[in-house]
Backbone as XML, in Angstrom:
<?xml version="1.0"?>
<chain id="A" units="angstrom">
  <residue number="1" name="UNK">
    <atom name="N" x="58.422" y="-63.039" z="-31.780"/>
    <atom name="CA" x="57.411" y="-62.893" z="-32.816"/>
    <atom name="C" x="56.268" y="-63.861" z="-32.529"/>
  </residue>
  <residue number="2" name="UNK">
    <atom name="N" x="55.041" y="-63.728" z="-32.689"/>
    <atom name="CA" x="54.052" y="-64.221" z="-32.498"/>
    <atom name="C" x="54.165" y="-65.152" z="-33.852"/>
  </residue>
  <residue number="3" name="UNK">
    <atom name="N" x="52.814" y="-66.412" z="-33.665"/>
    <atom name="CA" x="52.932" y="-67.015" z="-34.281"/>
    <atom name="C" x="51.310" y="-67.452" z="-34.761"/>
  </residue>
  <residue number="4" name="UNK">
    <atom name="N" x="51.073" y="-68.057" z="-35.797"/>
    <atom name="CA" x="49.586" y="-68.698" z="-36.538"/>
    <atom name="C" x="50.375" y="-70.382" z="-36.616"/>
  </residue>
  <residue number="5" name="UNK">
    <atom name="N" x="49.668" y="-71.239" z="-35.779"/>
    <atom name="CA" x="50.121" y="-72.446" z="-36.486"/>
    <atom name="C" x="49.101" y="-73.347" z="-36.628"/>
  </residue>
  <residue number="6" name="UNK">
    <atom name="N" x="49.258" y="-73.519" z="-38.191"/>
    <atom name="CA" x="48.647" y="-74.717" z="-38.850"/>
    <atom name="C" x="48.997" y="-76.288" z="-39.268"/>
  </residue>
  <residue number="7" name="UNK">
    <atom name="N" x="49.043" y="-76.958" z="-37.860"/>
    <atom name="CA" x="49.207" y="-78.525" z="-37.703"/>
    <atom name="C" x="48.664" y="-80.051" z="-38.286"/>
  </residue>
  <residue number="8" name="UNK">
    <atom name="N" x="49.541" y="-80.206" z="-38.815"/>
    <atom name="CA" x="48.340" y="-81.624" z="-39.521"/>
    <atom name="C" x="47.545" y="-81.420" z="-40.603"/>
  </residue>
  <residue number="9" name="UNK">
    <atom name="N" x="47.693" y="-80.881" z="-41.529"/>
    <atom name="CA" x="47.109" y="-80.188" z="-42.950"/>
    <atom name="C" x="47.802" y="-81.717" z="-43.502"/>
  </residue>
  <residue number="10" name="UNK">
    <atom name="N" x="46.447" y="-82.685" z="-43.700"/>
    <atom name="CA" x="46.223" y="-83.529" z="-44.309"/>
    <atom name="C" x="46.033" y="-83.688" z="-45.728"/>
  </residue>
  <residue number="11" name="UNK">
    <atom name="N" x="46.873" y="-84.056" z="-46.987"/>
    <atom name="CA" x="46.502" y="-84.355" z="-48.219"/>
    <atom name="C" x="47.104" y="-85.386" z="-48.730"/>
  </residue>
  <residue number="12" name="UNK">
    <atom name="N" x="46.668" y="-86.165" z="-50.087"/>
    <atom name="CA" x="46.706" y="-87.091" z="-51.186"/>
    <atom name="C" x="47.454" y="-86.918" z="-52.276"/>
  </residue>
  <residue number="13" name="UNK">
    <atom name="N" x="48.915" y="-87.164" z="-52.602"/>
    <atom name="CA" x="48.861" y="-86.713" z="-53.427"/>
    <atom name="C" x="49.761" y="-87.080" z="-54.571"/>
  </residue>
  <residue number="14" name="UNK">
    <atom name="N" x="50.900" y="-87.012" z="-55.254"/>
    <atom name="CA" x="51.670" y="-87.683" z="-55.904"/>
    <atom name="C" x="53.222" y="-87.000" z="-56.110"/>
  </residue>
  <residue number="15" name="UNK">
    <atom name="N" x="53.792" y="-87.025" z="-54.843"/>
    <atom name="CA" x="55.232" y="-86.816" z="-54.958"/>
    <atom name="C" x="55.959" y="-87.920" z="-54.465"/>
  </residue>
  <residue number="16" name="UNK">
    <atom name="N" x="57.343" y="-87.441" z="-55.532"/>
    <atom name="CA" x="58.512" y="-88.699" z="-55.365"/>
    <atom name="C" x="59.407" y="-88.526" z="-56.319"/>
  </residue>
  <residue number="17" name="UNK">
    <atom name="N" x="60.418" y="-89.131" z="-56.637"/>
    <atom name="CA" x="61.029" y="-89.486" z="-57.571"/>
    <atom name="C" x="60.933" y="-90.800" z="-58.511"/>
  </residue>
  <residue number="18" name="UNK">
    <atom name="N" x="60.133" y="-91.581" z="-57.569"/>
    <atom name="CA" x="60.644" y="-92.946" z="-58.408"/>
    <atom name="C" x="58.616" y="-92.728" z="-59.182"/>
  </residue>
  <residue number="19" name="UNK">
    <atom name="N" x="58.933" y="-93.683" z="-60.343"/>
    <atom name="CA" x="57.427" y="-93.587" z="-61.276"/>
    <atom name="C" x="56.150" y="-93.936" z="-60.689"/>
  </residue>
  <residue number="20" name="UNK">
    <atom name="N" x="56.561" y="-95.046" z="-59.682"/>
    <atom name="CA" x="55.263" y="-95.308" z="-58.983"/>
    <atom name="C" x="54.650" y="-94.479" z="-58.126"/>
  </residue>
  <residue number="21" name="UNK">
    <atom name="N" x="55.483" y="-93.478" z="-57.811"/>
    <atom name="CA" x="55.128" y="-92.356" z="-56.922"/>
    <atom name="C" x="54.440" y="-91.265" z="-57.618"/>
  </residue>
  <residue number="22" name="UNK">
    <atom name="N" x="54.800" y="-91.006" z="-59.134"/>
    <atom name="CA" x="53.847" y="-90.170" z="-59.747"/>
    <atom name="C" x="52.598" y="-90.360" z="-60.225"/>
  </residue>
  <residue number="23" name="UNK">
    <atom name="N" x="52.158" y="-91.835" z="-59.880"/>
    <atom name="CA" x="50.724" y="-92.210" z="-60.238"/>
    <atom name="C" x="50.014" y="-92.890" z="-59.100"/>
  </residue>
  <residue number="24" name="UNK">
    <atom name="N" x="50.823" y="-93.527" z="-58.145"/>
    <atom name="CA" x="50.286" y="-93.877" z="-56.593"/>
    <atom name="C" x="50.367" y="-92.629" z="-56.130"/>
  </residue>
  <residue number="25" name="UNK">
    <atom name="N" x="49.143" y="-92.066" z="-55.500"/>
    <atom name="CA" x="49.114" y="-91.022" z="-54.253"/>
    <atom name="C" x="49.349" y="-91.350" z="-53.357"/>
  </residue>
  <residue number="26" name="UNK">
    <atom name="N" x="50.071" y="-90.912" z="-52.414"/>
    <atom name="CA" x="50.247" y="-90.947" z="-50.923"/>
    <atom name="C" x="49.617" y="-90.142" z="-49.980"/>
  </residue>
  <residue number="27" name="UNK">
    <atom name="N" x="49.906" y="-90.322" z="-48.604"/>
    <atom name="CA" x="49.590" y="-89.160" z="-48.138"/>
    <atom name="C" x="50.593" y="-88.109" z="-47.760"/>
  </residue>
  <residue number="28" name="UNK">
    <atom name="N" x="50.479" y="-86.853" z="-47.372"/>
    <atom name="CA" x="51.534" y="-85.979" z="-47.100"/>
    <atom name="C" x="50.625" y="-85.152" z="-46.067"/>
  </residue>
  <residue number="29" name="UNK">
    <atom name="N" x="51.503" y="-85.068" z="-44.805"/>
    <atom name="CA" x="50.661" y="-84.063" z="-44.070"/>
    <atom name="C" x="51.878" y="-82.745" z="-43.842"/>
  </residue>
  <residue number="30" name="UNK">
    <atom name="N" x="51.310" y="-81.696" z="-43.486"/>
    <atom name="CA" x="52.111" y="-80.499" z="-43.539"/>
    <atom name="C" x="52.014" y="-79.666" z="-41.924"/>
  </residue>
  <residue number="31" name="UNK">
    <atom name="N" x="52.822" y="-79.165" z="-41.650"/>
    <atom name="CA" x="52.628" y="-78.034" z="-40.368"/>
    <atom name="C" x="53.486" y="-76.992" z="-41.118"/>
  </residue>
  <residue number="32" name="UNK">
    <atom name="N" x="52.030" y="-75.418" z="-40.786"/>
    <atom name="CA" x="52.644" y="-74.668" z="-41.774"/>
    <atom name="C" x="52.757" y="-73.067" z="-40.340"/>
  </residue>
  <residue number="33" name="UNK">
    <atom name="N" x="53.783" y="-73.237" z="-39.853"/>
    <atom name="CA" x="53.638" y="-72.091" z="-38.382"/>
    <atom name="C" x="54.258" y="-70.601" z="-39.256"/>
  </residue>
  <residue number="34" name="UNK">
    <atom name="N" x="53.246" y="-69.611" z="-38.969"/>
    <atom name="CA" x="53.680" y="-68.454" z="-39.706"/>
    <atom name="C" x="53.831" y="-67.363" z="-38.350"/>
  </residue>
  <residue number="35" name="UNK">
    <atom name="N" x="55.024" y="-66.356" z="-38.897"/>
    <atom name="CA" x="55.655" y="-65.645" z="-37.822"/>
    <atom name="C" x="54.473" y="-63.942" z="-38.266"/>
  </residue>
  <residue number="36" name="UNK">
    <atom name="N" x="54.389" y="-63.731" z="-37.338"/>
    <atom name="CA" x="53.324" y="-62.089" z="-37.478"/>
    <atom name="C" x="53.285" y="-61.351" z="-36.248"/>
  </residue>
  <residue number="37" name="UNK">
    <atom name="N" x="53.006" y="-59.972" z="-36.303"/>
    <atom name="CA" x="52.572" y="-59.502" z="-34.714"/>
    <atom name="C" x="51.054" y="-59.859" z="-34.624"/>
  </residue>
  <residue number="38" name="UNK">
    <atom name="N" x="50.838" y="-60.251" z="-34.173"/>
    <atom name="CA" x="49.369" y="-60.679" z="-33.552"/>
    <atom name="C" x="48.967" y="-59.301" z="-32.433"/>
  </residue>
  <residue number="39" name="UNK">
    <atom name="N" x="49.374" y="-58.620" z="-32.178"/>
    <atom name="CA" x="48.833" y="-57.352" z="-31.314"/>
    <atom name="C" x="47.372" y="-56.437" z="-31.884"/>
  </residue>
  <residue number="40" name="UNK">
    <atom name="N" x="47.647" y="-56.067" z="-32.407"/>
    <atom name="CA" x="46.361" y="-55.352" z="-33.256"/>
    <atom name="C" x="45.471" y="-56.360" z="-33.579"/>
  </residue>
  <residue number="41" name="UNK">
    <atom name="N" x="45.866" y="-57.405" z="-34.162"/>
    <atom name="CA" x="44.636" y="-58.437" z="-34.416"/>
    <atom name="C" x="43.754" y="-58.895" z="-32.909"/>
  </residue>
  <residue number="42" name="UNK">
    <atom name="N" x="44.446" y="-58.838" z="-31.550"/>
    <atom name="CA" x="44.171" y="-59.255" z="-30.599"/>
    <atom name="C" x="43.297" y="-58.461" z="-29.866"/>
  </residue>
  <residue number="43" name="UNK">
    <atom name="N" x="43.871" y="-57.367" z="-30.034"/>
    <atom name="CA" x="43.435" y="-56.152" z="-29.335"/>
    <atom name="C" x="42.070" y="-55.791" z="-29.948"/>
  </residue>
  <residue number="44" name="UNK">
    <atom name="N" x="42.078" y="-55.348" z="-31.289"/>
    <atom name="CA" x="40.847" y="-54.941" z="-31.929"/>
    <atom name="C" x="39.630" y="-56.423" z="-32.466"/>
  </residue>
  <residue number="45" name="UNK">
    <atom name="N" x="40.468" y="-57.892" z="-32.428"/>
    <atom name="CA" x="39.290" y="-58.582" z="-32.652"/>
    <atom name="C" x="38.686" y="-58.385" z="-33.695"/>
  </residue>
  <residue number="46" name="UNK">
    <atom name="N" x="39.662" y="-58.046" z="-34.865"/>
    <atom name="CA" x="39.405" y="-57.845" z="-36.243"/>
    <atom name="C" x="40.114" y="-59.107" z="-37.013"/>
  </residue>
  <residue number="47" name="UNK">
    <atom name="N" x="39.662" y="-60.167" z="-37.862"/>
    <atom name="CA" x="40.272" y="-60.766" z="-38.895"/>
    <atom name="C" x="41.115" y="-60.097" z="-40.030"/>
  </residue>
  <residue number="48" name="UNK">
    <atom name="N" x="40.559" y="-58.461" z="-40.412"/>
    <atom name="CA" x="41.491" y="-58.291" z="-41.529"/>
    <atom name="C" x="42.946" y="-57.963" z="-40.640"/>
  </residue>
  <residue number="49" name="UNK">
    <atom name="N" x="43.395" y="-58.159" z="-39.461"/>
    <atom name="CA" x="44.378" y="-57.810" z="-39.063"/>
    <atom name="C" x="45.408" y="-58.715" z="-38.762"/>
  </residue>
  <residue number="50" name="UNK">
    <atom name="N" x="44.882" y="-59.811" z="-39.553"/>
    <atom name="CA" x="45.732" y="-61.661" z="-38.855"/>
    <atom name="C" x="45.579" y="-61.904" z="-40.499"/>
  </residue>
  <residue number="51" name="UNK">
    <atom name="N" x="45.689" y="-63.379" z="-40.074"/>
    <atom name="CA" x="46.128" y="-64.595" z="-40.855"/>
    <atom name="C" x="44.163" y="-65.275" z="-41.581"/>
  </residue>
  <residue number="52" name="UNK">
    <atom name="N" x="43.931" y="-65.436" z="-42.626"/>
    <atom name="CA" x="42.601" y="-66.427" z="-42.402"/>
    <atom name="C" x="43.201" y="-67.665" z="-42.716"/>
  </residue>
  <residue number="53" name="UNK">
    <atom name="N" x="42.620" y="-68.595" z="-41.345"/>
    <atom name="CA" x="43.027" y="-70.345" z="-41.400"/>
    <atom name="C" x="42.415" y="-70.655" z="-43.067"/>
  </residue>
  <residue number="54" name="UNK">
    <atom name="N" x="41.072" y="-70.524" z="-43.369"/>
    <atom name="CA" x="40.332" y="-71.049" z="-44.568"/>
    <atom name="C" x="41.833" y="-71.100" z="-45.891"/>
  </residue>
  <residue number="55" name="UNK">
    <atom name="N" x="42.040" y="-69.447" z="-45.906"/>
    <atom name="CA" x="42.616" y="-69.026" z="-47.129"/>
    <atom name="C" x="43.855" y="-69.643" z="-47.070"/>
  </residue>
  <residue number="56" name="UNK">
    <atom name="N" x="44.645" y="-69.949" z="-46.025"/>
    <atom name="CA" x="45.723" y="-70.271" z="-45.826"/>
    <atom name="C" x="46.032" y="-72.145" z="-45.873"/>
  </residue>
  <residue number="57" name="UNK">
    <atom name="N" x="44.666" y="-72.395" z="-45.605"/>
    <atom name="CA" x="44.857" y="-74.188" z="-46.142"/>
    <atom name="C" x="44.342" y="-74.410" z="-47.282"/>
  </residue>
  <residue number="58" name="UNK">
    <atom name="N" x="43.142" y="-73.434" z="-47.989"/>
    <atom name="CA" x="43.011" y="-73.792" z="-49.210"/>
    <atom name="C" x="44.557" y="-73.292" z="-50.267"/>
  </residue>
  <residue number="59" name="UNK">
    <atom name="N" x="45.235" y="-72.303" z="-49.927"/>
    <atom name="CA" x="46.663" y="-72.201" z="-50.527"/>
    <atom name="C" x="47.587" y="-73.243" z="-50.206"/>
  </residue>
  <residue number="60" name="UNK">
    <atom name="N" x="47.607" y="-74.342" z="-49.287"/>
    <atom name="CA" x="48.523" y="-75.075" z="-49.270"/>
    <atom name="C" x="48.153" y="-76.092" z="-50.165"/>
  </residue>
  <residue number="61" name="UNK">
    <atom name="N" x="46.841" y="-76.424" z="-49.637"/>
    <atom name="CA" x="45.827" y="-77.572" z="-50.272"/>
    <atom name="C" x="45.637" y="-77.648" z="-52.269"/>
  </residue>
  <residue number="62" name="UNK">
    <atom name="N" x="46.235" y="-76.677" z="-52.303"/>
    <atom name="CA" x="46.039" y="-75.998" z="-53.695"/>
    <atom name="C" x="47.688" y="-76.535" z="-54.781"/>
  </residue>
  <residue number="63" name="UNK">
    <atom name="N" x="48.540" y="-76.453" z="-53.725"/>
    <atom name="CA" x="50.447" y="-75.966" z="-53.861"/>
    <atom name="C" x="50.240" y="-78.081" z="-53.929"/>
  </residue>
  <residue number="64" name="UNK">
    <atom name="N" x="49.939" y="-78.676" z="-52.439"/>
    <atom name="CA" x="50.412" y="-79.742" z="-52.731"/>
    <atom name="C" x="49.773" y="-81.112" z="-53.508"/>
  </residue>
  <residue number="65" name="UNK">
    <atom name="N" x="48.306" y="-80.355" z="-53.564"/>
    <atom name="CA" x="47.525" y="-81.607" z="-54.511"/>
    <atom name="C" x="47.499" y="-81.041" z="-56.252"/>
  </residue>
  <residue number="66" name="UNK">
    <atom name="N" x="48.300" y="-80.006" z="-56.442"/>
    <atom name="CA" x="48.679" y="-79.232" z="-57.895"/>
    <atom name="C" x="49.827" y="-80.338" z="-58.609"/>
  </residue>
  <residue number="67" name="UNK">
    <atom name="N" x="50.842" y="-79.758" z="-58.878"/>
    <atom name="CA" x="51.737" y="-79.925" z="-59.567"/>
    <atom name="C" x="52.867" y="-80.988" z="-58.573"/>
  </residue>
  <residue number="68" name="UNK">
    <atom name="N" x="52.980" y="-82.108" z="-59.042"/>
    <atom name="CA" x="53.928" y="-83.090" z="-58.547"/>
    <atom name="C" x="55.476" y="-82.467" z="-58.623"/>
  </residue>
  <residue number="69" name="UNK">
    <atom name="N" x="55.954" y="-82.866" z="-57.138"/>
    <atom name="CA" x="57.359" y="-82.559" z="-57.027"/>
    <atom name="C" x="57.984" y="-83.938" z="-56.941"/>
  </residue>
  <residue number="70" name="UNK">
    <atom name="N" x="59.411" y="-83.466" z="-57.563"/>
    <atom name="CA" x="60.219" y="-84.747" z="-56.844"/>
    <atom name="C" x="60.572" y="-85.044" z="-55.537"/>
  </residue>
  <residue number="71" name="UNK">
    <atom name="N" x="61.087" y="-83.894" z="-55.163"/>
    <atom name="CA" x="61.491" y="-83.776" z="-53.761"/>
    <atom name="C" x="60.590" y="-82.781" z="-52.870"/>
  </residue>
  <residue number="72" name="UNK">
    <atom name="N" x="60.591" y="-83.889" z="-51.605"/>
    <atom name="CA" x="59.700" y="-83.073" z="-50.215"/>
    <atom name="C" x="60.761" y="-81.708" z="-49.989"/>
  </residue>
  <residue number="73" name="UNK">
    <atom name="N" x="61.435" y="-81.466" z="-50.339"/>
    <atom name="CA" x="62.221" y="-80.234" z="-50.703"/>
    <atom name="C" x="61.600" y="-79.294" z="-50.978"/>
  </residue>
  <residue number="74" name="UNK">
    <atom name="N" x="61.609" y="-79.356" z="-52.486"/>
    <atom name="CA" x="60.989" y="-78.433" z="-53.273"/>
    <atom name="C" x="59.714" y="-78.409" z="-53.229"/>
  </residue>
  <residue number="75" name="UNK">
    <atom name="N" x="59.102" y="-79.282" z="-52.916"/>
    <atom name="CA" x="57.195" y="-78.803" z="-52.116"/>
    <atom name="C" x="57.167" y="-78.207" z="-50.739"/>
  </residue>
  <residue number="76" name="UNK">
    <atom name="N" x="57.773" y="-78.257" z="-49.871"/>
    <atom name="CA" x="58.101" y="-77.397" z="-48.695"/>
    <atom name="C" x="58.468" y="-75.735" z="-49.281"/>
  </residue>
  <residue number="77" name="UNK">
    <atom name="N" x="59.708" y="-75.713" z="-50.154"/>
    <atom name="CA" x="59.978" y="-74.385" z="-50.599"/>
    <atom name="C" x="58.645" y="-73.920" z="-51.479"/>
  </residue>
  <residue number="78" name="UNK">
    <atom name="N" x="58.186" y="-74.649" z="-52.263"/>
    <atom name="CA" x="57.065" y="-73.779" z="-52.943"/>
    <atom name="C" x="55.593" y="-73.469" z="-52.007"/>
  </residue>
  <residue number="79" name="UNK">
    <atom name="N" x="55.818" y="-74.260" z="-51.083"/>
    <atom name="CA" x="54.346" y="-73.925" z="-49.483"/>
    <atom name="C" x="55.393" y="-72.416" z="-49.388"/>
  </residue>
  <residue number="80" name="UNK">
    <atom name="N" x="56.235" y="-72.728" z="-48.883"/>
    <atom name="CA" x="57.148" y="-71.334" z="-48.036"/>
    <atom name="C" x="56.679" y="-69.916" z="-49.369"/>
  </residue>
  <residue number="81" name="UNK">
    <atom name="N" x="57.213" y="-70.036" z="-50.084"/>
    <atom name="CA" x="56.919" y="-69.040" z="-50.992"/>
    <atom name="C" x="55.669" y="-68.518" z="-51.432"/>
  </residue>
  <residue number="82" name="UNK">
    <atom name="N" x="54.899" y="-69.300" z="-51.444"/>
    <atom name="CA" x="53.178" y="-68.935" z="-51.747"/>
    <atom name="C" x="52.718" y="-68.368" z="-50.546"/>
  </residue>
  <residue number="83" name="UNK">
    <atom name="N" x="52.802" y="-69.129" z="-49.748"/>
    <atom name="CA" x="52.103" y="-68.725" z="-48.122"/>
    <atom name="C" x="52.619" y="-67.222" z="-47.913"/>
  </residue>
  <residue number="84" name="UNK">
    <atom name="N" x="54.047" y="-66.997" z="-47.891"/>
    <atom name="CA" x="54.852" y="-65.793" z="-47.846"/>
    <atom name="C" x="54.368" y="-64.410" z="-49.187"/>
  </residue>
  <residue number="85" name="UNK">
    <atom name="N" x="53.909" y="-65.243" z="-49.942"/>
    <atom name="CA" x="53.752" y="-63.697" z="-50.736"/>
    <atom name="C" x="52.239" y="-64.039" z="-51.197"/>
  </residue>
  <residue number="86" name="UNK">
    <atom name="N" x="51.400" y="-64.597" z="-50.264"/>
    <atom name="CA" x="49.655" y="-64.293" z="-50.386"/>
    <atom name="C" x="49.690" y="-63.868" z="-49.051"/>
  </residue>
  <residue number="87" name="UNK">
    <atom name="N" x="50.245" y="-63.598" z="-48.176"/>
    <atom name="CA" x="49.710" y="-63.290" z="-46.543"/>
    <atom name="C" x="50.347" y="-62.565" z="-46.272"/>
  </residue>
  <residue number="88" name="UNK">
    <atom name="N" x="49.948" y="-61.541" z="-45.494"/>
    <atom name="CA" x="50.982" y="-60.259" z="-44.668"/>
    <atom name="C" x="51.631" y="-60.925" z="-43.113"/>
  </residue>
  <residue number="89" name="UNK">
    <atom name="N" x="52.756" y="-61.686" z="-43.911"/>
    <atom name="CA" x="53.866" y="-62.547" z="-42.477"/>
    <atom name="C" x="55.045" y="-61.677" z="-43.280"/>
  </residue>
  <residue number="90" name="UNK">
    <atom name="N" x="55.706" y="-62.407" z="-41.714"/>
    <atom name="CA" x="56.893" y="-61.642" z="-41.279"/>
    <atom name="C" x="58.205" y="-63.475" z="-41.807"/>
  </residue>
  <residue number="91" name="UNK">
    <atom name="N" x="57.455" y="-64.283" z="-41.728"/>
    <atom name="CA" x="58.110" y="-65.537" z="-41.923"/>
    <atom name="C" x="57.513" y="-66.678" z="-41.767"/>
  </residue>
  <residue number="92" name="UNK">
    <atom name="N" x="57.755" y="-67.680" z="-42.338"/>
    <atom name="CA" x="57.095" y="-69.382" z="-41.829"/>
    <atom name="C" x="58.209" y="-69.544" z="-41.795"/>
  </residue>
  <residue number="93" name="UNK">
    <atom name="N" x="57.471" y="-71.466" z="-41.547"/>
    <atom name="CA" x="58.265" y="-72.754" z="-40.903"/>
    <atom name="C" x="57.174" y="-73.440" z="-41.936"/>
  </residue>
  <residue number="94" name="UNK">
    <atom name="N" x="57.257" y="-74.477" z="-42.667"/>
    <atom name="CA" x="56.995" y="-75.383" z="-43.255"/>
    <atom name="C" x="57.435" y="-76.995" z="-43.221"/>
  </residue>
  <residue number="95" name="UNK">
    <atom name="N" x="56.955" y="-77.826" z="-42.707"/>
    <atom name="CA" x="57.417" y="-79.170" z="-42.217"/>
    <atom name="C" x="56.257" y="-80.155" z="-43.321"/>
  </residue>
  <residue number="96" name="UNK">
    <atom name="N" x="56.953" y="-80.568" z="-44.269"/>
    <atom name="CA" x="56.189" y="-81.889" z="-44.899"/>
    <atom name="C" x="56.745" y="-82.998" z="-44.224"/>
  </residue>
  <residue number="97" name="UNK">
    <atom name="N" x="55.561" y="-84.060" z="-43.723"/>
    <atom name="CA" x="55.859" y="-85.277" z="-44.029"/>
    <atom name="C" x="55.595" y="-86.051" z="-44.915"/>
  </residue>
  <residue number="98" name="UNK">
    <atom name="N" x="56.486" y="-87.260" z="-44.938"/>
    <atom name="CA" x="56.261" y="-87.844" z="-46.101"/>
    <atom name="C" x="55.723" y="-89.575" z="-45.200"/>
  </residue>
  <residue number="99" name="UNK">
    <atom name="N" x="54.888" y="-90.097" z="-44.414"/>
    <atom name="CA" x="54.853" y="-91.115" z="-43.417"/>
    <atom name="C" x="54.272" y="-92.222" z="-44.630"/>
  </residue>
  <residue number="100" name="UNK">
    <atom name="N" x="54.521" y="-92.397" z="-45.611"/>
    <atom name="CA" x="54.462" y="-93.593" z="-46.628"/>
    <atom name="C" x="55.577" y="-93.564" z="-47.825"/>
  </residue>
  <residue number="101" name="UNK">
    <atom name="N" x="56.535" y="-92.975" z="-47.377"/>
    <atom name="CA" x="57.819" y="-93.059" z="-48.099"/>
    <atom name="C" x="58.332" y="-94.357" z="-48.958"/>
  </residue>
  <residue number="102" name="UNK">
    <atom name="N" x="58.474" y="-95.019" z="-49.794"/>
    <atom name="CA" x="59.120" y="-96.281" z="-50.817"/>
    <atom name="C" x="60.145" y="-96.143" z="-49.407"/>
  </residue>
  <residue number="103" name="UNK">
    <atom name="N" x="60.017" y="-96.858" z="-48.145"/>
    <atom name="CA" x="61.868" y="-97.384" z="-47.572"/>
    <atom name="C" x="61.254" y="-98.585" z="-46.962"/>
  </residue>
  <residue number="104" name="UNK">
    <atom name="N" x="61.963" y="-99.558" z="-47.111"/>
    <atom name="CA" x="61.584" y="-100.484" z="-46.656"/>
    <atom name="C" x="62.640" y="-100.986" z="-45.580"/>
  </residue>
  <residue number="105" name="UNK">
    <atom name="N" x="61.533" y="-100.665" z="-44.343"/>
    <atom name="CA" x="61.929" y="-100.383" z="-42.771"/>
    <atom name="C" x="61.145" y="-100.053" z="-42.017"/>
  </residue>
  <residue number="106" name="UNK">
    <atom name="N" x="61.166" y="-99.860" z="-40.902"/>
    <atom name="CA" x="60.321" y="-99.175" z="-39.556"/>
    <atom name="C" x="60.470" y="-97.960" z="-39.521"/>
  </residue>
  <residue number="107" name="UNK">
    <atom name="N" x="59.661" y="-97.024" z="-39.611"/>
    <atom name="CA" x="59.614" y="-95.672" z="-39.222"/>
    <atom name="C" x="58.174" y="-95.332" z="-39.069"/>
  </residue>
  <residue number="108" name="UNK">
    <atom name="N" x="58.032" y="-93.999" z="-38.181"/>
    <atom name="CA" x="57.096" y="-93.021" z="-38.509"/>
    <atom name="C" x="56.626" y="-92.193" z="-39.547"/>
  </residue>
  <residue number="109" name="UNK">
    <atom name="N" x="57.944" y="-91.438" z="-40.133"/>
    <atom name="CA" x="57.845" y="-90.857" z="-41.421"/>
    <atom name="C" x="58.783" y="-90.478" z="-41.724"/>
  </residue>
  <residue number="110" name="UNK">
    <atom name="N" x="59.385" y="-89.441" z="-43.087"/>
    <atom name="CA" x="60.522" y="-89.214" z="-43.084"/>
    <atom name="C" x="59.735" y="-87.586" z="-43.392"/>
  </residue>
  <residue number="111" name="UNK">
    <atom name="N" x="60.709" y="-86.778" z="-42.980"/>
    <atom name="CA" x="60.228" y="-85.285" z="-43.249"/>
    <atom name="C" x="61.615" y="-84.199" z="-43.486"/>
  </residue>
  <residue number="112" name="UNK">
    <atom name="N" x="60.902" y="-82.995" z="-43.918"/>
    <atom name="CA" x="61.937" y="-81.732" z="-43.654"/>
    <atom name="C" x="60.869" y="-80.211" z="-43.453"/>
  </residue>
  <residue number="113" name="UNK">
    <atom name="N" x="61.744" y="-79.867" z="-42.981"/>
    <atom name="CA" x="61.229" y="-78.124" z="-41.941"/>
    <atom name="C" x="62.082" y="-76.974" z="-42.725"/>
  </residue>
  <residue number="114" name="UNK">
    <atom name="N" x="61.702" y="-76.602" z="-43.583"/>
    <atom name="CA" x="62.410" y="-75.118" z="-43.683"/>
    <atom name="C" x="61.934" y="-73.869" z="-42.996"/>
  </residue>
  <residue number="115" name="UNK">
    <atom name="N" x="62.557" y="-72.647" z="-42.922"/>
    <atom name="CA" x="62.539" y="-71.248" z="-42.359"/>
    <atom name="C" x="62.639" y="-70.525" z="-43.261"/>
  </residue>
  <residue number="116" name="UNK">
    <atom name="N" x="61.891" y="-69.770" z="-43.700"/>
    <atom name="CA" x="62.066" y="-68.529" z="-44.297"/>
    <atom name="C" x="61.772" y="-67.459" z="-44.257"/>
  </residue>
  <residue number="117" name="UNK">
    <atom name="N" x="62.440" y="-66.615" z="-44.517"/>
    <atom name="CA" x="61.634" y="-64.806" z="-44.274"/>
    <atom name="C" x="61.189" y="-64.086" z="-45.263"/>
  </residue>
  <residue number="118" name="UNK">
    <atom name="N" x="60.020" y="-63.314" z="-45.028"/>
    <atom name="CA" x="60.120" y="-62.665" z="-46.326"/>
    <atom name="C" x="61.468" y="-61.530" z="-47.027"/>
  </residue>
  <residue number="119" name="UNK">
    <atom name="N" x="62.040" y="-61.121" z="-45.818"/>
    <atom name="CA" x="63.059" y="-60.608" z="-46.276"/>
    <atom name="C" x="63.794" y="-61.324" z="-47.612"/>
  </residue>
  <residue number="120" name="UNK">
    <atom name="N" x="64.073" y="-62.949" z="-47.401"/>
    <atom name="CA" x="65.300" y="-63.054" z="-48.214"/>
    <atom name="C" x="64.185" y="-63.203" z="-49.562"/>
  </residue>
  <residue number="121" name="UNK">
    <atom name="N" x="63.127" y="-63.156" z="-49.516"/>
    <atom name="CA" x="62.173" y="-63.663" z="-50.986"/>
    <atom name="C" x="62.748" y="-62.174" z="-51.910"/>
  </residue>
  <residue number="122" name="UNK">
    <atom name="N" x="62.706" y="-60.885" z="-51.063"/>
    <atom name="CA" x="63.134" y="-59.761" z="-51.606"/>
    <atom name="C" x="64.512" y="-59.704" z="-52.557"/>
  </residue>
  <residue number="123" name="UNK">
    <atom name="N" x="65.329" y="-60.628" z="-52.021"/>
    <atom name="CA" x="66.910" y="-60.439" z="-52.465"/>
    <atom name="C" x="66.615" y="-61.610" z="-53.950"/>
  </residue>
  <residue number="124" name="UNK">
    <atom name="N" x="65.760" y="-62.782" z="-53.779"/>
    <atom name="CA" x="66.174" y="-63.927" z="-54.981"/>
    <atom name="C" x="65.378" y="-62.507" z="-56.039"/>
  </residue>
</chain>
């Protein structure tokens, strides 16, 4: 399956569990890779036949500077689900990081990657 990937989708914003996290913003960056045939879009050199980058980061940009989650969980699943039923895909990959996490330690960041298809959105 061909793929659209959107790397490094930079935002501000206020997830966490603990209180200081719902009024300190952080940052959160996202990679949002969506599964599609890209053939017809390639061939004919038509946009209505793909993905638009614009529409597709102002929908993320929208999901993660909106409504505060507790868990990089459940803001990954609600990217997966929006992205999946505003765009004609076949599936994403959704990866939040979280690289200003409350741990006090050395790291890069802490993150998670889900998969989903639109198939299983059909069955919930």
């Amino acid at each position: 399956m061909d793929k659209i990937i959107a790397k490094g989708l930079t935002f501000t914003a206020c997830h966490g569990v603990f209180p200081e996290e719902k009024i300190n913003p952080q940052r959160f960056k996202l990679d949002v890779i969506m599964y599609r045939d890209l053939g017809l879009a390639g061939k004919n050199d038509d946009l209505k036949l793909t993905v638009s980058y614009d529409e597709v980061y102002c929908t993320v940009k929208e999901i993660v500077e909106g409504k505060s989650f507790d868990l990089i969980e459940a803001l990954a699943e609600k990217v997966a689900e929006e992205v999946l039923n505003r765009f004609p895909l076949e599936a994403v990959e959704v990866t939040v990081y979280k690289p200003d996490a409350p741990v006090k330690g050395d790291f890069d960041y802490f993150a998670v990657q889900i998969y989903r298809q639109k198939s299983e959105l059909a069955k919930n």
